[in-house]
Backbone as JSON, one array per atom type, in Angstrom:
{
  "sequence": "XXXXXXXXXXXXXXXXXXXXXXXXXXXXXXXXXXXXXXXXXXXXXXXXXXXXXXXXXXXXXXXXXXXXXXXXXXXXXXXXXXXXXXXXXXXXXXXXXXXXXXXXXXXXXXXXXXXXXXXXXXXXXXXXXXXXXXXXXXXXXXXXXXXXXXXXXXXXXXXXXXXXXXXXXXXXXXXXXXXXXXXXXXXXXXXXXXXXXXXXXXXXXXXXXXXXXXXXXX",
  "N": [[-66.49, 22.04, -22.17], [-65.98, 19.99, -20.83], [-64.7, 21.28, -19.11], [-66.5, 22.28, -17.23], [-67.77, 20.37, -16.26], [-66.04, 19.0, -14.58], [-65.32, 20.89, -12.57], [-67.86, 22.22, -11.99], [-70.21, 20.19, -11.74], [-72.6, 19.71, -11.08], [-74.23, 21.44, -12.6], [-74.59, 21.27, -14.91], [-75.77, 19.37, -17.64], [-74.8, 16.47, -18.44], [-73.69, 15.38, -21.63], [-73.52, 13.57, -24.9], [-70.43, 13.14, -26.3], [-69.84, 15.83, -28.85], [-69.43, 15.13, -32.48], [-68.34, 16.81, -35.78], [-69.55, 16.6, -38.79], [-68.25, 17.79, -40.93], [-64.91, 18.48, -41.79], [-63.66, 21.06, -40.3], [-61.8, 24.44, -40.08], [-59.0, 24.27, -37.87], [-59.24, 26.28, -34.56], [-58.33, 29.6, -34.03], [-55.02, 31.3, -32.07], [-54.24, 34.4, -32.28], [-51.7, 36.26, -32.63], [-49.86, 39.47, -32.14], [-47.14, 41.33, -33.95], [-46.6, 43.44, -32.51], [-47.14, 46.43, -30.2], [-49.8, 47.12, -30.94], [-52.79, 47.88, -30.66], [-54.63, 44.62, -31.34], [-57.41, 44.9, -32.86], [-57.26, 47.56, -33.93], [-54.81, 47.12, -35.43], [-56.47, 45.29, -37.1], [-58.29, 46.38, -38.32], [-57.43, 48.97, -38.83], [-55.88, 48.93, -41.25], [-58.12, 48.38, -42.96], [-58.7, 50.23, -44.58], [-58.33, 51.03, -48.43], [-56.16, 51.97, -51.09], [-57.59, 53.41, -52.45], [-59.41, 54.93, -50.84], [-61.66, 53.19, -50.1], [-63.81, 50.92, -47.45], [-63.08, 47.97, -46.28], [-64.09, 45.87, -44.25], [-65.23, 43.62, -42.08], [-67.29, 41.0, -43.26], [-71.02, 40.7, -43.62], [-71.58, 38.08, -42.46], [-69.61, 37.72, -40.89], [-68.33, 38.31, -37.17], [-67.41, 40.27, -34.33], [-66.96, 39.53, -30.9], [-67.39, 39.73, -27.68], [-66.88, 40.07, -24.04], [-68.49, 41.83, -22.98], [-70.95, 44.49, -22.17], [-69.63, 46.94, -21.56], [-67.29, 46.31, -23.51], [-68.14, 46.0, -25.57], [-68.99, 48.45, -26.43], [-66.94, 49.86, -26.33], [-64.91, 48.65, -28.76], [-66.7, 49.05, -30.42], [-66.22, 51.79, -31.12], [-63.79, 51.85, -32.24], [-64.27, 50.57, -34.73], [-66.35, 51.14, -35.42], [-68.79, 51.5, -38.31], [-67.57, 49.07, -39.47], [-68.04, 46.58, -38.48], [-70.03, 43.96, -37.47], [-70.43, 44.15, -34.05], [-71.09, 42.46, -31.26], [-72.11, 41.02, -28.02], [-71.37, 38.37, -26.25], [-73.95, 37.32, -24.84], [-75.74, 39.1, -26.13], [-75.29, 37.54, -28.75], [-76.61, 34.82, -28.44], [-78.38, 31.85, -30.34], [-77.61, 32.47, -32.71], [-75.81, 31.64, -35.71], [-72.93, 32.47, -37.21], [-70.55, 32.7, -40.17], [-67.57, 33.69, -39.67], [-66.19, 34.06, -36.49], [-64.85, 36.59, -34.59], [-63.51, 36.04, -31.54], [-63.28, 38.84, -29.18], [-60.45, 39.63, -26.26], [-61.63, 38.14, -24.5], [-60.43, 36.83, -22.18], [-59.56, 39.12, -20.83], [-61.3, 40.6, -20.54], [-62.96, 39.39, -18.38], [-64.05, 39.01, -15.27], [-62.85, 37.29, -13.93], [-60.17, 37.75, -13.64], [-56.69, 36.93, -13.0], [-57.44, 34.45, -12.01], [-58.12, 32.55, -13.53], [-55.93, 30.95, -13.36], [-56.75, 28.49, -11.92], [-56.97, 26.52, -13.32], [-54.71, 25.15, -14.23], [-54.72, 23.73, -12.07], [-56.67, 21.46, -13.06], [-55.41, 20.57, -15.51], [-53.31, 18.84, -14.55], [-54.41, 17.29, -12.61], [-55.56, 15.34, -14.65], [-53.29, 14.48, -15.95], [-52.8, 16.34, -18.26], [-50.57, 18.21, -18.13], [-47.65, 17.72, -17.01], [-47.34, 16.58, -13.44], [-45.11, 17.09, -11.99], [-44.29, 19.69, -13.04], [-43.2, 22.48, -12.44], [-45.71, 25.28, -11.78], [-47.25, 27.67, -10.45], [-50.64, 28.0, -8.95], [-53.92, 28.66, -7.6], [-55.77, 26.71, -5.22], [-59.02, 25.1, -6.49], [-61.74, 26.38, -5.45], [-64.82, 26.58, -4.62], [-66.57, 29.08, -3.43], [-64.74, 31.23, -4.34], [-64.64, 30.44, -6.93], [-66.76, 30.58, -7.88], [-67.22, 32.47, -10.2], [-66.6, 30.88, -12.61], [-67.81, 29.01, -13.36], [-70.25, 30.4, -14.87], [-68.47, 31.92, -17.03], [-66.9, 29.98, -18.37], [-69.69, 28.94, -18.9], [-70.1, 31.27, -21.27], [-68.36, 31.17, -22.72], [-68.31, 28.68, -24.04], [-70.78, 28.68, -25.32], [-69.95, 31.3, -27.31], [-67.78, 29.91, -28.4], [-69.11, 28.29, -29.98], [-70.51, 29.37, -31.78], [-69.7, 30.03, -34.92], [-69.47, 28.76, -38.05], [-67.01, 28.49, -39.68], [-64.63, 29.76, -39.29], [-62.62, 30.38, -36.59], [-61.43, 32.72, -35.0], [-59.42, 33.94, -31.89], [-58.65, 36.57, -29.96], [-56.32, 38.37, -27.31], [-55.03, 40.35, -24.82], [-54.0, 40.42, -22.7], [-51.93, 38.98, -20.89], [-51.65, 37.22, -18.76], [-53.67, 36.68, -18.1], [-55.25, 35.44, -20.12], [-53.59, 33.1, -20.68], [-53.63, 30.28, -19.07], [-55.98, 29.36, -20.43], [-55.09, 29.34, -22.88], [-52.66, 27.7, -23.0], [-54.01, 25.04, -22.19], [-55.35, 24.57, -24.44], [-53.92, 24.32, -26.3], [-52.22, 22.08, -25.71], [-53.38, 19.84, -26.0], [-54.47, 20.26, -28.65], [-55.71, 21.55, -30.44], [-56.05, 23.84, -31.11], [-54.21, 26.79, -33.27], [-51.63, 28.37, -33.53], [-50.8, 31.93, -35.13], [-49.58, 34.43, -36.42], [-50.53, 37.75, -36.64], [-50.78, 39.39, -39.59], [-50.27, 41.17, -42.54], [-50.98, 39.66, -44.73], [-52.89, 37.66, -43.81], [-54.74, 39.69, -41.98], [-55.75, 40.06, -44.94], [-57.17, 38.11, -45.74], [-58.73, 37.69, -43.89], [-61.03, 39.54, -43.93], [-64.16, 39.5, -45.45], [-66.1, 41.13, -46.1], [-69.12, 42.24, -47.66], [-72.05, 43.1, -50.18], [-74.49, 45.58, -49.89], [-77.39, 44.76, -49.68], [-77.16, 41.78, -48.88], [-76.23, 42.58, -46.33], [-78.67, 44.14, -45.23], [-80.19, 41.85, -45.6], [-79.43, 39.92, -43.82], [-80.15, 41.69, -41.21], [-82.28, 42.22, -41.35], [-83.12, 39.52, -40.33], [-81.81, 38.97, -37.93], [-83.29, 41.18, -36.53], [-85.71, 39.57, -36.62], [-85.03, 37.49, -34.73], [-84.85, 38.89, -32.53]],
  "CA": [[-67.47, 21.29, -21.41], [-65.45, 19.47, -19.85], [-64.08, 21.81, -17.26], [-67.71, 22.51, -16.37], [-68.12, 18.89, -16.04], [-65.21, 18.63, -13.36], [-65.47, 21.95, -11.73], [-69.13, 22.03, -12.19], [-70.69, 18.87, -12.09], [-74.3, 19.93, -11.35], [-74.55, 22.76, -12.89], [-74.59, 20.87, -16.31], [-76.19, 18.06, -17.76], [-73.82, 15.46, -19.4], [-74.01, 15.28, -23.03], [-72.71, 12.54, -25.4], [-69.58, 13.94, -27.18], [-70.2, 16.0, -30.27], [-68.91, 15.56, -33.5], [-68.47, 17.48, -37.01], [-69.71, 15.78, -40.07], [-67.66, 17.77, -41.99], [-64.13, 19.08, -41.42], [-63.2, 22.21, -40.14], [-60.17, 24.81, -39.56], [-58.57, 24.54, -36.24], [-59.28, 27.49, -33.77], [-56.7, 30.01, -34.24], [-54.69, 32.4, -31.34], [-53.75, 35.59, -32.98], [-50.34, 36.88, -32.02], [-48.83, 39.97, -32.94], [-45.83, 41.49, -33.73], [-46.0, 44.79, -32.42], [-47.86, 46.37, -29.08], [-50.63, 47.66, -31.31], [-54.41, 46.78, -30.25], [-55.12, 43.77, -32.72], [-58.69, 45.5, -33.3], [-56.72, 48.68, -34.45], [-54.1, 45.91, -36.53], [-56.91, 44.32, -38.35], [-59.31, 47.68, -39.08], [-56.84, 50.15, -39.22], [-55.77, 48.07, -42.75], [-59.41, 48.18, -43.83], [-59.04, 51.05, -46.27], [-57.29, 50.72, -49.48], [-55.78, 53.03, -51.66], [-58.63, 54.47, -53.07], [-59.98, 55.15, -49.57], [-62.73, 51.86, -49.5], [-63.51, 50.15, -46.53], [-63.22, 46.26, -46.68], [-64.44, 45.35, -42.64], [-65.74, 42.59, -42.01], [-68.84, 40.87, -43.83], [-72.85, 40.13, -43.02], [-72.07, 36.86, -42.21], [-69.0, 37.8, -39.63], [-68.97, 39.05, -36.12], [-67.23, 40.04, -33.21], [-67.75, 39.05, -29.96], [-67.04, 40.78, -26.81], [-67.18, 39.39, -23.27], [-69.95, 42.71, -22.19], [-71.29, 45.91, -23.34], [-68.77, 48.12, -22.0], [-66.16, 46.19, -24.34], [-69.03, 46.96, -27.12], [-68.43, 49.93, -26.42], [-64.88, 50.39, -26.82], [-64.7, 48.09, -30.1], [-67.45, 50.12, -31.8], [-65.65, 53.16, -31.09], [-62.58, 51.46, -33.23], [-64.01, 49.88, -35.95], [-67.42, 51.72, -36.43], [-69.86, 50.36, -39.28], [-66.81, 47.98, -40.32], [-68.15, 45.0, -38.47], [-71.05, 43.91, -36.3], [-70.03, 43.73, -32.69], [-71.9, 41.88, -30.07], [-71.94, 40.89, -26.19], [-71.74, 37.01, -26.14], [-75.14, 36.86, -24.42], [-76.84, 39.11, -27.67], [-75.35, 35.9, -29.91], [-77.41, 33.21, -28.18], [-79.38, 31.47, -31.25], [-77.39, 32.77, -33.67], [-74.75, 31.4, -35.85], [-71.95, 33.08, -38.22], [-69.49, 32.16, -40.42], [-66.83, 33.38, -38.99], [-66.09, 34.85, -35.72], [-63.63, 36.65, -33.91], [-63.56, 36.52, -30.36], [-61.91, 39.77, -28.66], [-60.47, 39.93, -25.3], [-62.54, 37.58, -23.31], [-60.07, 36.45, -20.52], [-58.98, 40.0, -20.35], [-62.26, 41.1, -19.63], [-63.59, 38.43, -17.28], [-63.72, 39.64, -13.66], [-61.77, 36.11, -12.74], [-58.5, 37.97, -14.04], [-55.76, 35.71, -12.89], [-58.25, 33.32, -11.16], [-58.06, 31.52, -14.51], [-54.99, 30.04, -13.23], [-57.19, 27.3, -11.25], [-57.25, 25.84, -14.61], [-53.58, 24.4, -13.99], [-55.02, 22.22, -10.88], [-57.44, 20.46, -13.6], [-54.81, 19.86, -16.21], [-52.37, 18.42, -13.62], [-55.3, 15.84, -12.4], [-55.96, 14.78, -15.68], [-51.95, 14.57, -17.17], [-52.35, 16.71, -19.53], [-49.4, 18.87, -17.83], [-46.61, 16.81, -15.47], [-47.1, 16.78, -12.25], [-43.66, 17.97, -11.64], [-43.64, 21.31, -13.59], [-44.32, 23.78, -11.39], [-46.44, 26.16, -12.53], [-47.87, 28.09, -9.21], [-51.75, 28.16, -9.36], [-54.77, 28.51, -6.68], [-56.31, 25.17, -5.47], [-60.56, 25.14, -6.19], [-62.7, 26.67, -4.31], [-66.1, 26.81, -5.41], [-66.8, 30.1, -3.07], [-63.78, 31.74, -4.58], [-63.98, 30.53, -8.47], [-67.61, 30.92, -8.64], [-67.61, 32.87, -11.71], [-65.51, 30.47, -13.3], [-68.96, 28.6, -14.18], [-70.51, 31.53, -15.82], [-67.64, 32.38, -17.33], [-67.05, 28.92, -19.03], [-70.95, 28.74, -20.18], [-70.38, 32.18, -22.09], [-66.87, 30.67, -23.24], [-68.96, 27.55, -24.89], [-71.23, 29.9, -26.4], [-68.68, 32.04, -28.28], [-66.73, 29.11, -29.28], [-70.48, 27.43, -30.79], [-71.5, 30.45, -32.67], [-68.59, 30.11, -35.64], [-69.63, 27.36, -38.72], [-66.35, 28.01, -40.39], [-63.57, 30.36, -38.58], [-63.0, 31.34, -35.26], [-60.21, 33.39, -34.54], [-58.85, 34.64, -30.77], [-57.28, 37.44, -29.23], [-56.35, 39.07, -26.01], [-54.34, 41.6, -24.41], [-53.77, 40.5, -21.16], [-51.48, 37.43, -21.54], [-51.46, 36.9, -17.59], [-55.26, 36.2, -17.9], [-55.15, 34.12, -21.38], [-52.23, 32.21, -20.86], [-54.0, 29.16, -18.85], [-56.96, 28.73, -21.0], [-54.49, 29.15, -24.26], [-52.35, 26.24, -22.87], [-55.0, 23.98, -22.35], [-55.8, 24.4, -25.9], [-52.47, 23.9, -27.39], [-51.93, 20.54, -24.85], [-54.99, 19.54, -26.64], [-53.92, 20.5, -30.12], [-57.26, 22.35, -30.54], [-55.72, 25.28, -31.79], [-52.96, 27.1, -34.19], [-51.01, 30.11, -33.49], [-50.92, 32.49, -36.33], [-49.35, 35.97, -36.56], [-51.6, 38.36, -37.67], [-49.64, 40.01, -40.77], [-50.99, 41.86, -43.74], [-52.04, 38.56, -45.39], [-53.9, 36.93, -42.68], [-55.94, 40.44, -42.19], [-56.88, 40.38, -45.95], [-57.69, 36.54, -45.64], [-59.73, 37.48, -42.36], [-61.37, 40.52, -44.12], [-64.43, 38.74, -46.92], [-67.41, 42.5, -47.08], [-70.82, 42.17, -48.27], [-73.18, 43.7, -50.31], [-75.8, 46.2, -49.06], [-78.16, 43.64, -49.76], [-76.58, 41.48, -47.87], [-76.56, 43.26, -44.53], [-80.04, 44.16, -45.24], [-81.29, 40.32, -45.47], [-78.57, 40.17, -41.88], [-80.69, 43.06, -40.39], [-83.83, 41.8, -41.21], [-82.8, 37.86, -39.37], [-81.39, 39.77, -36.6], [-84.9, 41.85, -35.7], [-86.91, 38.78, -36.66], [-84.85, 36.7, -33.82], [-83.85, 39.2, -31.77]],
  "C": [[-66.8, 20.37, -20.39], [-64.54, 19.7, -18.35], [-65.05, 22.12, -16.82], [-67.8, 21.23, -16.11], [-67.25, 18.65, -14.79], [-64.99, 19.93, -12.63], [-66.95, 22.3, -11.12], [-70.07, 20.92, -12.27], [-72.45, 18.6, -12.22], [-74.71, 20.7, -11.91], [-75.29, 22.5, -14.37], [-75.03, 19.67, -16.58], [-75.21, 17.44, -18.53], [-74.13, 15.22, -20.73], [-73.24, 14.11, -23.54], [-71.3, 13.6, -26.23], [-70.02, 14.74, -28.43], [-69.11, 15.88, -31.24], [-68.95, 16.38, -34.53], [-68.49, 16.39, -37.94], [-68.93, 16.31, -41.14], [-65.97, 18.66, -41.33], [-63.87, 20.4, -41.14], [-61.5, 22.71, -39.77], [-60.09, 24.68, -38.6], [-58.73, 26.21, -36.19], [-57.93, 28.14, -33.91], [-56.57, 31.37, -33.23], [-54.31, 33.27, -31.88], [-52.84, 36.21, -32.29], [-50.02, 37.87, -32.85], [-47.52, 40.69, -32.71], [-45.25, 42.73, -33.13], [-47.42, 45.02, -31.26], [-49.58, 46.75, -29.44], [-52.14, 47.39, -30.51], [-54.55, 46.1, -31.73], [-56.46, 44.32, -33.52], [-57.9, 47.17, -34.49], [-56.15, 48.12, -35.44], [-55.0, 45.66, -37.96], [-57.88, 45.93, -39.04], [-58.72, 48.56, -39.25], [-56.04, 50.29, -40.72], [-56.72, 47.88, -43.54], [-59.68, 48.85, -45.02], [-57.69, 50.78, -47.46], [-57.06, 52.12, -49.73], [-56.49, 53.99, -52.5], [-59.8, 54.96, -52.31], [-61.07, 54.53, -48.95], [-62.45, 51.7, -48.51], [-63.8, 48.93, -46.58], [-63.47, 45.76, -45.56], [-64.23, 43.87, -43.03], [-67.47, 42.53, -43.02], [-70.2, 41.0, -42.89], [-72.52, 38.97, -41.86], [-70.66, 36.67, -40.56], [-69.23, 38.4, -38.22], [-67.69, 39.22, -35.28], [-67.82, 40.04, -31.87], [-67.13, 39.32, -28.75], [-67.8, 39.97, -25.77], [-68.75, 40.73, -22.7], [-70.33, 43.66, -22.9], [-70.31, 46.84, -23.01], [-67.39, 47.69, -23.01], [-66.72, 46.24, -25.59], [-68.68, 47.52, -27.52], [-67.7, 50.89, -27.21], [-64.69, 50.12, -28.23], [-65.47, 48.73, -31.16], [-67.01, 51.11, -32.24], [-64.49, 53.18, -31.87], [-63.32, 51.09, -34.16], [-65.77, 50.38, -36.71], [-68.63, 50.83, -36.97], [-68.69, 49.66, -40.18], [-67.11, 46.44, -40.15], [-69.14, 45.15, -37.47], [-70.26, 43.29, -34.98], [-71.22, 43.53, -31.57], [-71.65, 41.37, -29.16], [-72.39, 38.92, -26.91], [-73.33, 36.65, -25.95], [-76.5, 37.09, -25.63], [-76.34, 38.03, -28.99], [-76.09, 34.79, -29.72], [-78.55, 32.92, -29.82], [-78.46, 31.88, -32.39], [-75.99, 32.41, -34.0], [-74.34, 32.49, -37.24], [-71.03, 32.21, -38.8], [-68.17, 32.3, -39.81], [-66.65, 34.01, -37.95], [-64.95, 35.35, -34.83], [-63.83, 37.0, -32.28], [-62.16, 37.45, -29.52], [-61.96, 39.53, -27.3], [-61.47, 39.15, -23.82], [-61.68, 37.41, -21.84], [-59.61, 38.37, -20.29], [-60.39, 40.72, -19.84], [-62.94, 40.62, -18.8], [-62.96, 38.89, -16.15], [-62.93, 38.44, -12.99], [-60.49, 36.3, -12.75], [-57.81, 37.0, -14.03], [-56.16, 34.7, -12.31], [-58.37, 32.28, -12.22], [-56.62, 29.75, -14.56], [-55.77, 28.57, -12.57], [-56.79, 25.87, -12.28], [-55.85, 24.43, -14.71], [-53.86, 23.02, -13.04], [-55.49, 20.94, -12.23], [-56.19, 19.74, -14.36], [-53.36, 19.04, -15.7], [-53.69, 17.01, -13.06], [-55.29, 15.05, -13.53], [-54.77, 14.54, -16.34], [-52.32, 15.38, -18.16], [-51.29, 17.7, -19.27], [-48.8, 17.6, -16.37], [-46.77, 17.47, -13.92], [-46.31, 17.5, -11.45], [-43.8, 19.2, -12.29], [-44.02, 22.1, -12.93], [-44.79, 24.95, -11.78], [-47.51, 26.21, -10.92], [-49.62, 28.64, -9.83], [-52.72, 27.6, -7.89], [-55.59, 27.13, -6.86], [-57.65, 25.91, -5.69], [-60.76, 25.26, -5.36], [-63.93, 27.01, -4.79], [-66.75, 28.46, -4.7], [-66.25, 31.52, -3.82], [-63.48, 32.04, -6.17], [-65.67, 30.97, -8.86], [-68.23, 31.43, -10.15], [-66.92, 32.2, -12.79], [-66.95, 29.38, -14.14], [-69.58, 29.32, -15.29], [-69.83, 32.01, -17.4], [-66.97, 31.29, -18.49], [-67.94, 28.58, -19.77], [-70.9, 30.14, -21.4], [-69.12, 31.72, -23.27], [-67.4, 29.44, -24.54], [-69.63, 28.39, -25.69], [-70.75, 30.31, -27.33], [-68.1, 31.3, -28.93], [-67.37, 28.06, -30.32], [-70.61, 27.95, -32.27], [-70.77, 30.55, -34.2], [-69.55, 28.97, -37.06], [-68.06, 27.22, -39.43], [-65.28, 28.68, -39.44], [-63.84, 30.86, -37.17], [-61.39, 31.66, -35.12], [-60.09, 34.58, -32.92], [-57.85, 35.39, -30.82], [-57.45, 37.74, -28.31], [-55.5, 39.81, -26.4], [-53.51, 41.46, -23.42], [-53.2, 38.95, -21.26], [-51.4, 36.35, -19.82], [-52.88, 36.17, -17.34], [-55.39, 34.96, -18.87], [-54.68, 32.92, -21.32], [-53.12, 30.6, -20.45], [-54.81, 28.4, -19.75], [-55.77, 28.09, -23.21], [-53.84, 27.76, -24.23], [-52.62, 25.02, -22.82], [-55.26, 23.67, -23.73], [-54.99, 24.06, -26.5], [-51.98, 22.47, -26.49], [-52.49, 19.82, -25.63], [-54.56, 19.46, -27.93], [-55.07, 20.53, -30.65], [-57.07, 23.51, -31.39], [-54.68, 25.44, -32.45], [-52.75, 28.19, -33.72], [-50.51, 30.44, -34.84], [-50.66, 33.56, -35.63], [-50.21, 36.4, -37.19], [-50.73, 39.59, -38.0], [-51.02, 40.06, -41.92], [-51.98, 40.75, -44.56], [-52.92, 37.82, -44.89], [-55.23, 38.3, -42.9], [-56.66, 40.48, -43.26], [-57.71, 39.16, -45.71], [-59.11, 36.97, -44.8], [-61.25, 38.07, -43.04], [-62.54, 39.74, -45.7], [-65.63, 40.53, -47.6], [-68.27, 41.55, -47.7], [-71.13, 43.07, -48.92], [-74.25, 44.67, -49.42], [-77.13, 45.09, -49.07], [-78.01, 42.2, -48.98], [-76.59, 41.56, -46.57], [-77.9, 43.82, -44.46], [-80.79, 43.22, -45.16], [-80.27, 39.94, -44.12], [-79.8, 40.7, -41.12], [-82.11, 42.52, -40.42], [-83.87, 39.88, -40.26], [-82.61, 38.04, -38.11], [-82.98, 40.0, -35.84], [-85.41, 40.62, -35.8], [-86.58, 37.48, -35.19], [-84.4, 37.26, -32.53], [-85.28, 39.11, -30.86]]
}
């Protein structure tokens, strides 16, 4: 909110800060160790040895900047996890969520760099470091509003975990830094024990009282 607030200033109404009444985990970047797709990483570990699948639960989600990255992610991981377009999450919260690939699919590609101007006004990076990045232009970043309200969204929709990834580290990189300046977030490898951690399954019953909340709000 606060880079809509100084990039955006009308766009948004001013809110008082929010807090949490009760503690939560820090946001966590998912790094791994090998070129794999992390979607492939975490579901391609879903079956055991007696050929189960352990996805994701009812109560998880991923979350995808459009429909053609729907698409793609359904086409990996199937009926292992519900995947949805940021915009079909409005109203609805999860426990935990994983957001895939957002800066890599945002049409501002490397336009995310602007992001450097802000945290250079504000100290939270030195003045001096040079780190090459386009000044604002509101003609130019336009979608950088948009693109920020779907960003709030995604990062709402969580009550207990939210876990990030990308692909595209040329696109990520600004928004990731901001977050770790901040100390907003944790970097975490994602290794065998993290995916089971990540990984909780439901009941049919379960995704049947899901399915029925879903239609009744959709």
């Amino acid at each position: 909110m606060s880079l809509l607030y100084f990039f955006f200033p009308s766009s948004v109404d001013k809110l008082n800060l929010e807090t949490g009444l009760v503690y939560g985990e820090a946001h966590v970047l998912l790094e791994s160790d090998n070129d794999e797709n992390v979607i492939m990483t975490i579901f391609g570990e879903s079956k055991t040895k007696h050929g189960n699948l352990h996805g994701f639960g009812a109560e998880q989600v991923i979350l995808v900047h459009d429909d053609a990255s729907k698409k793609q992610i359904i086409d990996h991981v199937g009926k292992q996890a519900l995947v949805l377009t940021i915009v079909e999450c409005k109203g609805l919260e999860f426990q935990d969520v994983l957001l895939y690939n957002f800066f890599g699919s945002s049409p501002l590609r490397n336009k995310w760099r602007v992001l450097y101007g802000y945290m250079k006004d504000k100290d939270i990076i030195s003045h001096s470091k040079e780190i090459s990045h386009p000044s604002f232009d509101r003609s130019k970043h336009y979608l950088l509003c948009s693109d920020l309200k779907q960003l709030y969204v995604a990062i709402t929709r969580t009550r207990q975990r939210l876990w990030i990834c990308e692909n595209t580290e040329d696109y990520y990189r600004p928004m990731f830094d901001y977050w770790k300046k901040l100390c907003l977030v944790e970097v975490r490898l994602l290794d065998s024990s993290l995916i089971q951690a990540m990984q909780t399954g439901s009941s049919s019953d379960d995704w049947m009282l899901w399915g029925t909340k879903l239609f009744n709000e959709g």
